[in-house]
N, C-alpha and C positions, 0 to 999 in steps of 0.2 A: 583808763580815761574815765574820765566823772561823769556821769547823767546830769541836765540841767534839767528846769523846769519846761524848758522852750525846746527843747527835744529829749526825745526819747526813744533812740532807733539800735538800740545794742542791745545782747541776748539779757536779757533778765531784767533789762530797765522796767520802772514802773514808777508811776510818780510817788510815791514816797520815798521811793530812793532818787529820783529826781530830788524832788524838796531838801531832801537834807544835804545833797551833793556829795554823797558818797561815792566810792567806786562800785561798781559793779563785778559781782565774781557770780559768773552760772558757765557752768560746763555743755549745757542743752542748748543744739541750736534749735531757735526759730525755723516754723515754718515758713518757708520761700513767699514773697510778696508778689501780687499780679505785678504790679513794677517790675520788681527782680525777675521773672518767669519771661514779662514782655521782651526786656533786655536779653537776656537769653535764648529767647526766641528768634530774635532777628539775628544773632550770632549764628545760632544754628542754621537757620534761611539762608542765609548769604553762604554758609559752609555747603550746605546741600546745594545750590544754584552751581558756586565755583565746580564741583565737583559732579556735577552732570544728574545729581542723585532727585529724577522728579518725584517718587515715590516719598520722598522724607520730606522733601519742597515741600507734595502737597499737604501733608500732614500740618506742616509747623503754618505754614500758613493758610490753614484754616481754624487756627487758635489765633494768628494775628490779625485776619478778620472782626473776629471773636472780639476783640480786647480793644478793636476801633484805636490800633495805633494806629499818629502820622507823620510826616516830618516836620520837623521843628524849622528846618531852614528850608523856605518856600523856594529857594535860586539854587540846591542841591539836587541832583540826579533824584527820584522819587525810586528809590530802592522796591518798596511795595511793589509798584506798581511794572518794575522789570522783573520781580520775581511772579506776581501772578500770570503775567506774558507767556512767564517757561512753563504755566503749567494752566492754561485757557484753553477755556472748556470742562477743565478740572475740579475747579472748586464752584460751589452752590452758593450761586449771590446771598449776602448777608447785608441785612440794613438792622444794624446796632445803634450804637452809641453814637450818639453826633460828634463828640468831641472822647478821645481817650487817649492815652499815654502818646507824648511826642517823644520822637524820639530824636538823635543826629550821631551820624558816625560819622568817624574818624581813623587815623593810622599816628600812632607816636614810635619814634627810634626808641632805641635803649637808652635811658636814661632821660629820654624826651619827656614836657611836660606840655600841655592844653590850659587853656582855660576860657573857662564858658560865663558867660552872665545869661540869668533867667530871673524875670520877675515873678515874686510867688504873690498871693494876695490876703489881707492882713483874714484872720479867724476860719481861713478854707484849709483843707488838710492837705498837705502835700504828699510828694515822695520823689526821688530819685535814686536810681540804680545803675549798674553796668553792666554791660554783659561783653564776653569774648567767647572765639574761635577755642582759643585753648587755654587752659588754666593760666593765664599768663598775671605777672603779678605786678595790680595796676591797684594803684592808690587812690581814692577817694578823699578829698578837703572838701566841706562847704562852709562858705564865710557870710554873713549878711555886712549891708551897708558898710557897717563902722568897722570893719575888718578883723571881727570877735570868731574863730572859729567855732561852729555851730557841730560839726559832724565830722569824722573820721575812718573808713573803713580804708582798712590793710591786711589783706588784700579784699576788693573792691568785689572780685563777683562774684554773684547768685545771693547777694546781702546789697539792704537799701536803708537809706537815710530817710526815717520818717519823722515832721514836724508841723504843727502848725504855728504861722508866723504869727507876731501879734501886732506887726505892723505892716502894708504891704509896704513893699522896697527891693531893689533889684539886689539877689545872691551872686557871690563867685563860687564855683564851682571846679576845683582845679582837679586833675587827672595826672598824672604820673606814671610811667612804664618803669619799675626799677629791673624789669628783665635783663637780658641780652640778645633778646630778639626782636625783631618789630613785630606789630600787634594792632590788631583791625579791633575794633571797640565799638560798640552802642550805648550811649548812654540816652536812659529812657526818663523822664521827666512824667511825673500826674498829679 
């Protein structure tokens, strides 16, 4: 896939190879984005909760303190806030960020696909990520307005889609299971 000017979220892109729209060939990955780690994090959170495990809970969430994640859909169960529950008393209040990575989870079948609209805002820098439970292999599209594919990751986790828009407008976001298992997902939005 090519780098454009209007993004640049693949291992070796850089805007010169944006500009000329070349492809991109680098063997090194990137280091992991706060995005991608947030993502990740709350996969892990939820793995440690289901699984009784307070010890890992408290750990992973006191980096998601840390990162001033929240939910993106205000009429969904407040995951944060059932996982700090299992382990109150445990972690050391933190006033951070007012505003940090949103997140929303979901569950897609085998072969299931999602899709999200988010408004980004024109010259602010974004990012979005996903994170899962287990290596499962979930597909990342993001499309702006005029249904131009802007971003691609295959497979989708601990790797994020970094751009800044140059106009605001509301993106699709579409997600993809091509496993054959079902598969709990966070995708983390900043």
């Amino acid at each position: 896939m090519a780098c454009t000017a209007f993004l640049c979220s693949l291992p070796g892109c850089s805007t010169a190879n944006a500009q000329a729209d070349r492809p991109v060939q680098n063997a090194a990955a990137p280091a992991m984005s706060a995005t991608a780690q947030v993502a990740l994090d709350l996969a892990e959170a939820d793995a440690a909760f289901s699984a009784g495990d307070r010890q890992r809970l408290r750990t992973v969430m006191a980096r998601l303190q840390a990162s001033g994640a929240r939910a993106l859909d205000e009429d969904a169960p407040d995951r944060l806030a059932q996982w700090s529950t299992a382990v109150d008393g445990d972690l050391v209040p933190f006033r951070g960020r007012a505003l940090g990575p949103g997140y929303k989870r979901g569950t897609l079948s085998p072969g299931a696909s999602a899709s999200i609209s988010q408004v980004f805002l024109a010259g602010r820098s974004a990012e979005i990520a996903v994170g899962s439970q287990e290596r499962s292999p979930i597909r990342l599209r993001l499309y702006d307005a005029d249904g131009q594919m802007k971003c691609e990751l295959d497979p989708a986790r601990a790797r994020s889609c970094r751009f800044t828009p140059l106009f605001t407008q509301r993106y699709r976001i579409e997600l993809r299971n091509a496993g054959r298992a079902s598969t709990v997902y966070f995708l983390a939005v900043d």
